[in-house]
C-alpha positions in Angstrom: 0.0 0.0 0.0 2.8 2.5 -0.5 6.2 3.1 0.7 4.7 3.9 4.4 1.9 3.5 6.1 -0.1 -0.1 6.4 1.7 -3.5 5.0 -0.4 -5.8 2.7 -1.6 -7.6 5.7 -3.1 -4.3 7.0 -0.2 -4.2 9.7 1.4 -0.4 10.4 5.2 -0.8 8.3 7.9 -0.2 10.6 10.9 -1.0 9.2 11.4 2.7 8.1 11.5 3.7 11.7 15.0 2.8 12.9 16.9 5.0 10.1 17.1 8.0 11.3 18.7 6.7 14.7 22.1 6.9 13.9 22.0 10.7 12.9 19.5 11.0 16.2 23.0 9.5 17.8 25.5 11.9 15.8 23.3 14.6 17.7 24.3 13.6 20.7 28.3 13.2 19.2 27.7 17.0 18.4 26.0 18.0 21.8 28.6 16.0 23.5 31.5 17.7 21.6 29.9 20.9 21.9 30.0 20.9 25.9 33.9 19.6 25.4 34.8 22.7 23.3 33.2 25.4 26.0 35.2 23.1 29.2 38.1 23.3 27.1 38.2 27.0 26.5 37.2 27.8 30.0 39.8 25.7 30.8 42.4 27.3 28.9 41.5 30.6 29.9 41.9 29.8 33.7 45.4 28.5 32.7 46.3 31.7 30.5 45.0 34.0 33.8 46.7 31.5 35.9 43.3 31.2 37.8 43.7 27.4 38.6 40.0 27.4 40.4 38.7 27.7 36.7 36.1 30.2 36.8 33.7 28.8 34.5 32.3 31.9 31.2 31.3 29.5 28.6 30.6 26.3 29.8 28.1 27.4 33.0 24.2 26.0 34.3 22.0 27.7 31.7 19.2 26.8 29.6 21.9 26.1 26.5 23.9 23.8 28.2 21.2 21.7 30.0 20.1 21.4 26.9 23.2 20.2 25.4 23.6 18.1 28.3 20.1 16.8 27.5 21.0 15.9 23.9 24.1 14.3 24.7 23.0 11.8 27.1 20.2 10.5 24.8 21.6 6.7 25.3 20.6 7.4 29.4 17.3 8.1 28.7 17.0 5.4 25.6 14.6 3.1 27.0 13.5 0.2 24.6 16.5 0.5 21.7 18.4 -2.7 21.6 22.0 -1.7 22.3 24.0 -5.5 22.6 27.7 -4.6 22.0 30.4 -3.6 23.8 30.5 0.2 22.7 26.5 0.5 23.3 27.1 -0.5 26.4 29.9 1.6 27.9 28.3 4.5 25.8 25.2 4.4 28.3 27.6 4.4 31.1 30.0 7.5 29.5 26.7 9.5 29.5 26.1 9.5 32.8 29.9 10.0 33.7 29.5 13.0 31.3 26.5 14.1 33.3 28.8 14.3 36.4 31.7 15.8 34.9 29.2 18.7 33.8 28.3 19.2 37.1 31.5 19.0 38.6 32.7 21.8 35.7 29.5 24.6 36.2 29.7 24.5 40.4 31.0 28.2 40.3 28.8 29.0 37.6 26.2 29.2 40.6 27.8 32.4 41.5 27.5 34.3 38.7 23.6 34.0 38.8 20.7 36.2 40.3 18.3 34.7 42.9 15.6 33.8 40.2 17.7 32.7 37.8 19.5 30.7 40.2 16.4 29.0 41.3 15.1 27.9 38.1 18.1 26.5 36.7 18.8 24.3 40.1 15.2 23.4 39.1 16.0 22.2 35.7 18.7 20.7 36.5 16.8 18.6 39.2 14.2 17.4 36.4 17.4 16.3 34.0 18.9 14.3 36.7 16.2 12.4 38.5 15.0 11.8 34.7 18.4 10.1 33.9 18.7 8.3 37.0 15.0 7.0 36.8 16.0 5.8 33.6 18.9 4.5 34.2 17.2 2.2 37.2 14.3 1.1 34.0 17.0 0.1 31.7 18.7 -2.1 34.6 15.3 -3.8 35.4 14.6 -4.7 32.1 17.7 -5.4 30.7 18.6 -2.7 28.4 22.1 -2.6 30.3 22.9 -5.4 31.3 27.0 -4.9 31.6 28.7 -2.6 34.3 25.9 -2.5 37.2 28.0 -2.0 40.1 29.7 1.3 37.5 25.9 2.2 37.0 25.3 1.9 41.0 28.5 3.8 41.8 27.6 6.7 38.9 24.3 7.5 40.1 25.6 7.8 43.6 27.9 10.3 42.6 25.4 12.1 40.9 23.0 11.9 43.2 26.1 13.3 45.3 26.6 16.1 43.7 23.4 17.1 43.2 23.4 17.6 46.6 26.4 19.2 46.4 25.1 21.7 44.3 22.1 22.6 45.9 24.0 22.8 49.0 26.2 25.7 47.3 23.3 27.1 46.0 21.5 27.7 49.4 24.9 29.8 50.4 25.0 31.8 47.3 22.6 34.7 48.2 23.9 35.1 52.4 27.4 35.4 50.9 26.6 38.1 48.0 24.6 40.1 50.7 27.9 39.4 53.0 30.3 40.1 50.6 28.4 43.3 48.9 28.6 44.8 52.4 32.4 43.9 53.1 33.1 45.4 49.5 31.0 48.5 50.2 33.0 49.0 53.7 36.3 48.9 52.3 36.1 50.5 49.7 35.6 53.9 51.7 38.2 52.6 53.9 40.3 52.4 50.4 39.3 56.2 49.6 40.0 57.4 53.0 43.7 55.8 52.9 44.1 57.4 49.4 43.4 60.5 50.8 46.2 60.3 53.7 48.7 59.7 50.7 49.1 63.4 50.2 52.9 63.2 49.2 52.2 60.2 46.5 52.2 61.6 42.8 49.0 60.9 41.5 49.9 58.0 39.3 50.9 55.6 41.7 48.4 56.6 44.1 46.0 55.3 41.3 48.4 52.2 41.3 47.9 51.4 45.2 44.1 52.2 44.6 44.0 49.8 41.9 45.7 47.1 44.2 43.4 47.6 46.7 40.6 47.6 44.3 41.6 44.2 43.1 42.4 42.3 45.8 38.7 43.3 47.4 36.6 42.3 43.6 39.1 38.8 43.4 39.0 37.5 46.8 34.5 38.6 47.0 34.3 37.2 43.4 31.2 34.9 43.9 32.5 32.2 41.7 36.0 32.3 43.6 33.7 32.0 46.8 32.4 28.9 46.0 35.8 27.6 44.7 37.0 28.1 48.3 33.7 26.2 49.6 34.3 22.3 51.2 31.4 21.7 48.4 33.9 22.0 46.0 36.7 20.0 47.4 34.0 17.4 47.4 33.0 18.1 44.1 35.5 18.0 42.5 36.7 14.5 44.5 33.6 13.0 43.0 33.3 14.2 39.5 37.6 12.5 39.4 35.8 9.3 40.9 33.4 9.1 38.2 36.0 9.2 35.6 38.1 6.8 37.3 35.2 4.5 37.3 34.4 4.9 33.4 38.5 4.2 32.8 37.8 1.2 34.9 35.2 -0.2 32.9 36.7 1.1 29.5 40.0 -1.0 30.4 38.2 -3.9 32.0 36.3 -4.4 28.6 38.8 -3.1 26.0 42.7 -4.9 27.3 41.3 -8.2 29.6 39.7 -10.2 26.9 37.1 -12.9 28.0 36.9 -11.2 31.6 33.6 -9.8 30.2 30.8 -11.7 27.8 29.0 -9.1 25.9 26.2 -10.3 23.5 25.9 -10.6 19.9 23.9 -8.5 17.6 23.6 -5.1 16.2 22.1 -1.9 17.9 19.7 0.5 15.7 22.2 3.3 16.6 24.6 1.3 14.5 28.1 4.1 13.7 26.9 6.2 15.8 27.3 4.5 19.3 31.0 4.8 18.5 31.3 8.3 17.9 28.9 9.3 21.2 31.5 7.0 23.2 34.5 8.4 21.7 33.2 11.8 21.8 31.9 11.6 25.2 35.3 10.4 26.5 37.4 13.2 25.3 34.4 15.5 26.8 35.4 13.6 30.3 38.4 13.5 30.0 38.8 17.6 29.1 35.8 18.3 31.8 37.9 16.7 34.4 40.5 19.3 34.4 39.2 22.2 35.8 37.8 19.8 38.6 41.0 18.7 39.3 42.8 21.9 39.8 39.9 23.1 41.9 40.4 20.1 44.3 43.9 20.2 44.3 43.7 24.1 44.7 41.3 23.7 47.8 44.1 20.9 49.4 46.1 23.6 48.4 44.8 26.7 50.8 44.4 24.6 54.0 47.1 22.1 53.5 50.4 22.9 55.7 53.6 24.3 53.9 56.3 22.1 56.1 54.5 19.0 58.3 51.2 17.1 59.1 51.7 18.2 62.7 50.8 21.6 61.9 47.5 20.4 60.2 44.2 21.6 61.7 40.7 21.4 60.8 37.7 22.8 61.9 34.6 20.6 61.5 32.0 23.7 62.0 28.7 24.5 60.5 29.1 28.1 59.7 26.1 30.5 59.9 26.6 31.6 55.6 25.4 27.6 54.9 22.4 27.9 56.7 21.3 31.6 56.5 18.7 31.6 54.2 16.7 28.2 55.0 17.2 29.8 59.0 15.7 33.5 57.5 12.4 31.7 55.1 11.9 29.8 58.2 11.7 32.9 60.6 9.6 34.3 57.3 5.5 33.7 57.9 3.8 32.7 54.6 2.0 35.0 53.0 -0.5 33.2 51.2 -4.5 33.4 50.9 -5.2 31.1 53.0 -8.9 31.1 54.5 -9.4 29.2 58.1 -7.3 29.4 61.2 -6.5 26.0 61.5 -5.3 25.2 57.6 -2.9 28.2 58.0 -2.0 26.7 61.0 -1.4 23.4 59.4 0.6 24.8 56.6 2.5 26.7 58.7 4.0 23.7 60.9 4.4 22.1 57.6 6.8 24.5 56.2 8.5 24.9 59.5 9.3 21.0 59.9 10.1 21.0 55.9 13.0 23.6 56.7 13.9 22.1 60.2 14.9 19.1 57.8 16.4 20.8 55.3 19.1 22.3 57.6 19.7 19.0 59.3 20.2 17.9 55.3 22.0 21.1 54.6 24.7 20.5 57.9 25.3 16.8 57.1 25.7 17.5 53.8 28.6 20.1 54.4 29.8 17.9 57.4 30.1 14.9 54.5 32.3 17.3 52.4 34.2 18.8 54.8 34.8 15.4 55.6 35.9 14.6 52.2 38.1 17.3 52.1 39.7 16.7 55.9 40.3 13.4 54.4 41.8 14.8 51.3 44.0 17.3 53.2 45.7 14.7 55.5 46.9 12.7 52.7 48.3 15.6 51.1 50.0 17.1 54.4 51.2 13.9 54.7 52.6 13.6 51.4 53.8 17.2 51.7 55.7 15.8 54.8 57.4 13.2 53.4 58.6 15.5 50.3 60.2 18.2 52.6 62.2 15.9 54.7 63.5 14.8 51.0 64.0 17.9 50.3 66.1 18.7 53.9 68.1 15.6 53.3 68.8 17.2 49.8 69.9 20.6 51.2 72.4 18.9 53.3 74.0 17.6 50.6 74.3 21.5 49.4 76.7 24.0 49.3 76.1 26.5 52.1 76.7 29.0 49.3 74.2 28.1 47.2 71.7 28.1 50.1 72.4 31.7 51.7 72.3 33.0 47.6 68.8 31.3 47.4 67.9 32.4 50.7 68.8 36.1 49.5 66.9 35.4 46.4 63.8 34.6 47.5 63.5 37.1 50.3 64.1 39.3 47.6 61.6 38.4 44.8 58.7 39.0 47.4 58.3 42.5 47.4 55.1 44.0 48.3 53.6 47.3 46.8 53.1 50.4 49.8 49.3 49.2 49.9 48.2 46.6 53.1 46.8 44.4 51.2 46.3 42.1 54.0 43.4 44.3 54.9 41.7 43.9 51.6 41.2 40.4 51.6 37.7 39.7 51.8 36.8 36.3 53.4 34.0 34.3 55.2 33.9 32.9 58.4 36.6 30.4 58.7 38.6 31.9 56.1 41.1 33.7 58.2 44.0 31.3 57.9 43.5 31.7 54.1 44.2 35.6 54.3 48.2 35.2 53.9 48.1 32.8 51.2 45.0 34.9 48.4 47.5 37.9 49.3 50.3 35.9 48.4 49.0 34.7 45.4 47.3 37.5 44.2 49.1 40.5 44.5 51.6 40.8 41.4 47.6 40.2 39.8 48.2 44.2 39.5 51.5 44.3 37.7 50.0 41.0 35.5 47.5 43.3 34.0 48.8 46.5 34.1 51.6 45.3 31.8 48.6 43.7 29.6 47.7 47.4 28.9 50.7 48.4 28.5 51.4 46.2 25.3 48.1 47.7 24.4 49.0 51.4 23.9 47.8 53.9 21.6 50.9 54.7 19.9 49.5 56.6 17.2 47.0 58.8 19.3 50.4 59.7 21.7 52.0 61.3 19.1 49.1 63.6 18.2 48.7 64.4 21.6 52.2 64.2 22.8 52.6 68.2 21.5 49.6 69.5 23.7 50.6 72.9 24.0 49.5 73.7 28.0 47.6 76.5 27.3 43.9 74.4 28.8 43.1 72.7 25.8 42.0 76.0 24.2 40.4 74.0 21.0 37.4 72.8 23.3 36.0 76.5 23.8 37.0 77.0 20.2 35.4 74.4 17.8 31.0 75.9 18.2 30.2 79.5 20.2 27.5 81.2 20.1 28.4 82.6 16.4 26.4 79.9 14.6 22.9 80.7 15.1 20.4 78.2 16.7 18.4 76.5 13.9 16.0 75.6 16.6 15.6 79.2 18.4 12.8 77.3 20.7 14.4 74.6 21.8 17.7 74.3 23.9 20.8 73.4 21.7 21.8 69.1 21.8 23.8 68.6 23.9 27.4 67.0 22.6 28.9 63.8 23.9 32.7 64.2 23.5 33.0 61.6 20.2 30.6 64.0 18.4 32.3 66.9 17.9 36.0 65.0 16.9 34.5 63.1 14.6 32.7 66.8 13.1 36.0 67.4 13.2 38.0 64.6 11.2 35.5 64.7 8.9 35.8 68.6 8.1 39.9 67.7 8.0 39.5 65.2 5.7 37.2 67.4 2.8 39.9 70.3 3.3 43.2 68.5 3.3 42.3 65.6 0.8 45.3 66.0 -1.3 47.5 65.4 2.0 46.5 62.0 2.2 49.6 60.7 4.4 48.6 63.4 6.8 44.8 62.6 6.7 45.2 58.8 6.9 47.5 59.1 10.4 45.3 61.4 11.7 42.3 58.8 11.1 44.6 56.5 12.8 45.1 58.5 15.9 41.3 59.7 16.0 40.6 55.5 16.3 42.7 55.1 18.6 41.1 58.1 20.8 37.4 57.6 20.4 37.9 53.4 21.3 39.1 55.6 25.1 36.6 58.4 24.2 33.6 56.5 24.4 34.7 54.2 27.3 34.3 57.9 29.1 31.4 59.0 27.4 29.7 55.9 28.5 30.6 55.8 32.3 30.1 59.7 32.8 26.9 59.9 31.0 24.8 58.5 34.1 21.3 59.6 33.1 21.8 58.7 29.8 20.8 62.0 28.1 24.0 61.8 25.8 23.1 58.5 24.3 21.9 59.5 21.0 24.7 62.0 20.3 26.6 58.6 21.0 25.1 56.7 18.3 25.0 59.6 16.1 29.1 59.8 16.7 29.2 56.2 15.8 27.3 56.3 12.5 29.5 59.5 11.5 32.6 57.5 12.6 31.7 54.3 10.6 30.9 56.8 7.3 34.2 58.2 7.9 36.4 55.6 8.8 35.4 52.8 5.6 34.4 54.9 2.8 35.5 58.8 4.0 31.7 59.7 3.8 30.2 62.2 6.0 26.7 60.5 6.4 25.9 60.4 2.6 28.3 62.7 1.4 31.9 61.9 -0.4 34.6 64.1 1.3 37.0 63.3 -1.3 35.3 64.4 -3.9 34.9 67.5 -2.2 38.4 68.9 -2.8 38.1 68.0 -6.4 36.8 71.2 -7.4 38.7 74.2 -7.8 37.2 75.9 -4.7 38.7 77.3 -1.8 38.6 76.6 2.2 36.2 78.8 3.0 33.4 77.3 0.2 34.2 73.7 1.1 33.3 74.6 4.3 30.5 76.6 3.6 28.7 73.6 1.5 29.3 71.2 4.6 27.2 73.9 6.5 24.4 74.9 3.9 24.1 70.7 3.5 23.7 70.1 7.3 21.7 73.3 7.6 19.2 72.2 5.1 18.8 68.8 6.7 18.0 70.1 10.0 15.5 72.8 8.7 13.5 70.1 6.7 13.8 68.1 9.7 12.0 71.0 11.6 9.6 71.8 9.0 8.2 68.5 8.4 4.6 68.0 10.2 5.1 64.5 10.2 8.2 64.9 12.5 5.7 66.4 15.0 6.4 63.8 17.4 9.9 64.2 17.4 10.5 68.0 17.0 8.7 67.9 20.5 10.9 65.3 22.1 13.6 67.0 23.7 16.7 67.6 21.6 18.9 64.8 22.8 16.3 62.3 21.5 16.3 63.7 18.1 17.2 61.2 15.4 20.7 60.5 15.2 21.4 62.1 11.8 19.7 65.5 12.8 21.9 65.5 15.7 25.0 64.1 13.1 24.0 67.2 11.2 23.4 69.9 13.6 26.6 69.5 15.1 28.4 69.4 11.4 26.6 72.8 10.7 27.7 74.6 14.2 31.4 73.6 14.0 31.0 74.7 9.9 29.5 78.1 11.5 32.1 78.6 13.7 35.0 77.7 11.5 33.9 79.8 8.9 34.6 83.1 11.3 38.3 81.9 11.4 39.3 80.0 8.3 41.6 81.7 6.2 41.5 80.6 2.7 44.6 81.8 2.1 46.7 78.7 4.5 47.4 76.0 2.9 46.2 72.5 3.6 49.1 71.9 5.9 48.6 75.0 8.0 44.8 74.2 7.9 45.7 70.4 9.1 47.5 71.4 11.7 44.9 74.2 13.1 42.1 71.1 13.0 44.4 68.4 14.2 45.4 70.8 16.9 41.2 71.7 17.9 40.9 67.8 17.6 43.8 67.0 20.0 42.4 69.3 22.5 39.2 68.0 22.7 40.8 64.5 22.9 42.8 65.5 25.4 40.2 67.4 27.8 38.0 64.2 27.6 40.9 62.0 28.5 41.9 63.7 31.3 38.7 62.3 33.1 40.3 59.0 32.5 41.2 58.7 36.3 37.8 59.3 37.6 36.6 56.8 34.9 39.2 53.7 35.7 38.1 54.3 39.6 34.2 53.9 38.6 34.8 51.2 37.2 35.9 49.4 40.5 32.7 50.5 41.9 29.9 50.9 39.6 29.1 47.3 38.9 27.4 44.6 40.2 29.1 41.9 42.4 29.4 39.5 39.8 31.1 41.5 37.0 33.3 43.3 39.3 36.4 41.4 39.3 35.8 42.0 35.3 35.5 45.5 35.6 38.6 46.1 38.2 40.4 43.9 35.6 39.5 46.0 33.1 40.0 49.5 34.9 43.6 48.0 35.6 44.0 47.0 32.0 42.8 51.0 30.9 45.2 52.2 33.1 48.4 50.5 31.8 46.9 51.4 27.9 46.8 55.2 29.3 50.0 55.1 31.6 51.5 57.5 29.2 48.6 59.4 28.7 48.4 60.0 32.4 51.8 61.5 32.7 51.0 63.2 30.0 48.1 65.3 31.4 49.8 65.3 35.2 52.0 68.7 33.4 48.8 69.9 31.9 46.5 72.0 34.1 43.1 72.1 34.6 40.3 74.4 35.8 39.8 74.8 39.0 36.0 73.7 39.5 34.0 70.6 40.4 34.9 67.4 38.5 31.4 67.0 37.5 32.0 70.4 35.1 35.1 68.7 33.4 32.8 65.7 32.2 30.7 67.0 29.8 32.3 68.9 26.8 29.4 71.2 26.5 30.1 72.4 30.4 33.7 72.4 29.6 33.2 75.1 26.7 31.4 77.7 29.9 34.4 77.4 31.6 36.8 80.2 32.1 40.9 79.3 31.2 43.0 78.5 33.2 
């Protein structure tokens, strides 16, 4: 009766239906090696930053990855498929080994998350893993796996394990962001206050000390670096390097002693495919187990002793972070609609016995991994024992010259900056024997990426600004004054964000001073090099937003200017073509940019917008009304007469300035950007402020021999308030 559908007996034709189940398997390849790729870049970006507790940016609990996940163990959740071989077999049991070594990877991920979020992944994640195990126990009753039950039993422990691992960490997360947000705020007025007691430091390496401090507060309260310190994740990582153990176990039991095993014969529907999820899913365990690793060796690390076992103490406590919140929603009365006395009564007790057990979970569970990493400690100190009375035997044997020169080495390479850092060392409860060793470890962080920005530098915007003449940046009061009439007479003027007017600028250089192309092409050069700075202090000074169109239009400008040397949809190259002086080439900029803002205006069905105020106008009308000002203004000085070099170096020398006064906010922006953030992109923004202030070191020094007004910062941020100011 057809290709599909009924057979000749009447009968529904099946045989169709098992085709497409080895592509359903490369799926699962795919997801599989997609999950290995994100482990392995996080992986090599915590070796690159020498962060060996692996904080995890790509491969972290989200809806992509449990999905991924999801795919990739497909064979767990496979019911009724007939998979007899030796690779089908271990393929069901590398799934689930892959579902803990995903777990075991995205443990600090927890940090990074907000409350809600938080809560529904933990959620998801619940679903996925009681669906595998569930499985998993199906497919061992009926015989579906039939090879490896004691690996299966073992596996689904471990998940089970750290499942309750990670919902455990999760139940600290929000007490030790409240904690830490508090610490962070604390210090960092004690940070300010101690800067301000530095009266006799230049101002540059005050910044420097500031940027220590800065740091060593954002690292050591980093939420995912909080978790990495947790006992959770000694114990996590201890069971997600069991799991593995017990998948090489199997994989060497079945693959190198032959006959030890008796697999049966016969073919599975997933036919090639099996293969490739098993070899896939192995490389994804065996890469996943890395950052695992390091973070369990790392947490021996902090709390193992330097020289002897005797020195070893632990402290098998229950601190008050683990517990907070289940303690506070159980203090909390529920707020629901609940009619009748007695039922909210009922429901009441329920929820308070429901939390009474959850702590008692919540304590055994931490007491089980502090265990676990008491356990895992002792070994090491031991271990660490044996290795430095090898190493004192060794010394013996030694020249007494060799050990005073090493001696005299060492004391020397530890040199720590003016900065206390010791008091900057955010830590939780039972932390404070850790205090020594993040300073220790973290403190050249600074230097690290300070030199980062310094390989960074703009090179090409120095030299333009290099030969600021210290005169107050005379070119930002110069470039649009009240000359150039308002084309708008009832409305206040835009306002400028500091890109805007350079760009004006660049663009008016470029039409004038075509045929010095050299000139013109290293001044688009510099100009690049400023605005990628410019807009960094555009974006953190503009806190109500207002200057976020004149942004925008800057960019569009920019992009015209920089690709095809277009002023919106005008050629400036073909400007200079004519046989026309200065003075006209600047005048048809104008009368073009005029025009477009009077048509603008005039237009009824611009209603809407003429009445918006005029920092919301479109982004070409503001493009346009600040080409027609600065065309206005120039117009009163140009002298046709210069030629194009004397006129590139007037521009170049307006553009400069205005480069120049917007840079010298730099400071103020690099120390926002340690405070203006939320708790878990700070340590990314105090990287990043330290990274902006080794590109601008020279750029600092630069400006320290330039003087400035003498009025409130908040005047210098804008370049519209800069223009009202008086010189210096």
């Amino acid at each position: 009766m057809g290709k599909h559908g009924c057979t000749l007996s009447g009968d529904l034709d099946d045989s169709s239906f098992s085709e497409p189940i080895p592509w359903i398997g490369s799926y699962a390849a795919a997801a599989s090696a997609a999950c290995a790729i994100a482990m392995a870049i996080d992986a090599l970006q915590g070796i690159k930053n020498r962060k060996f507790w692996f904080p995890c940016k790509y491969f972290s609990l989200n809806a992509t990855t449990l999905t991924l996940i999801a795919v990739a163990t497909k064979l767990s959740v496979d019911l009724n498929t007939s998979m007899p071989r030796k690779q089908d077999q271990l393929a069901k049991l590398s799934s689930s080994v892959f579902i803990c070594t995903a777990m075991g990877n995205f443990l600090p991920s927890l940090g990074s998350m907000e409350n809600k979020e938080l809560l529904t992944n933990m959620i998801a994640l619940v679903i996925l893993i009681i669906t595998v195990i569930v499985n998993t126990c199906i497919q061992l009753a009926t015989g579906a796996i039939y090879m490896f039950w004691k690996e299966h039993a073992v596996v689904m422990y471990l998940m089970l394990s750290l499942l309750g691992i990670l919902i455990s960490s999760a139940l600290t997360i929000p007490a030790t962001k409240f904690y830490f947000e508090q610490k962070y705020s604390n210090k960092y007025e004690e940070a300010m206050k101690a800067c301000q007691y530095q009266a006799t430091t230049c101002k540059f390496t005050k910044l420097r000390d500031d940027l220590a401090r800065f740091w060593m507060m954002a690292h050591t309260s980093s939420p995912q670096f909080v978790i990495a310190r947790l006992a959770t994740c000694t114990a996590s990582g201890a069971a997600c390097l069991l799991s593995t153990v017990v998948l090489a176990e199997a994989t060497l039991q079945s693959v190198l002693i032959l006959g030890s095993l008796r697999f049966c014969h016969g073919d599975s529907d997933y036919k090639w495919s099996a293969t490739l999820i098993l070899f896939t899913q192995i490389v994804a365990i065996g890469v996943g187990s890395i950052a695992p690793a390091f973070r369990w060796s790392n947490a021996i690390n902090f709390h193992c002793p330097k020289n002897s076992a005797k020195d070893f103490s632990y402290d098998f406590k229950v601190e008050d972070y683990w517990i907070r919140s289940l303690r506070q929603w159980k203090e909390y009365p529920l707020v629901l609609g609940i009619y009748g006395r007695c039922f909210r009564k009922i429901v009441q007790d329920m929820k308070d016995k429901f939390l009474a057990i959850s702590i008692l979970v919540q304590k055994i569970t931490v007491l089980f991994c502090k265990f676990l990493q008491f356990i895992s400690i002792f070994f090491a100190g031991c271990l660490v024992s044996t290795l430095h009375l090898l190493g004192n035997l060794i010394n013996l044997l030694r020249c007494c010259k060799v050990s005073n020169s090493s001696e005299e080495s060492r004391s020397n390479s530890h040199h720590y900056p003016e900065a206390d850092l010791d008091k900057y060392v955010l830590h939780l409860e039972g932390e404070e024997k850790l205090i020594a060793l993040m300073m220790r470890r973290n403190f050249d962080a600074t230097n690290q990426w300070i030199k980062m920005g310094e390989k960074k530098q703009p090179k090409r915007l120095l030299q333009l600004i290099k030969d600021l003449p210290k005169t107050g940046f005379e070119g930002v009061r110069k470039f649009d004054t009240d000359i150039a009439v308002s084309l708008a007479p009832r409305f206040q003027e835009p306002p400028n964000c500091w890109a805007l007017p350079v760009v004006t600028l660049t663009s008016i250089t470029i039409a004038l001073c075509s045929n010095e192309y050299h000139l013109v092409k290293e001044l688009i050069s510099s100009v690049k090099e400023g605005l990628g700075l410019i807009r960094i202090v555009d974006e953190y000074l503009d806190l109500d937003g207002e200057l976020a169109c004149a942004r925008k239009a800057a960019d569009m400008v920019w992009l015209g200017v920089d690709n095809k040397f277009k002023w919106l949809d005008l050629n400036l190259l073909k400007i200079m073509v004519s046989e026309r002086n200065s003075r006209e080439i600047v005048k048809e900029l104008a009368d073009k940019a005029k025009s477009m803002v009077i048509e603008f205006l005039e237009d009824k069905e611009n209603g809407e917008f003429v009445k918006e105020t005029p920092s919301k106008w479109p982004i070409r009308i503001l493009a346009a009304n600040s080409m027609y000002r600065i065309s206005e203004t120039l117009l009163q000085s140009l002298d046709s007469r210069d030629t194009s070099e004397t006129q590139f170096g007037k521009l170049s020398l307006m553009i400069s300035d205005i480069m120049g006064a917007c840079l010298t906010n730099l400071r103020r922006v690099i120390s926002m950007q340690c405070q203006k953030s939320a708790i878990e992109e700070r340590e990314e923004m105090v990287r990043n402020a330290m990274v902006l202030f080794g590109k601008t070191k020279t750029l600092l020094h630069i400006f320290d021999d330039h003087p400035l007004p003498a009025v409130h910062p908040d005047d210098l941020a804008y370049v519209d308030k800069w223009r009202t100011i008086s010189p210096c």
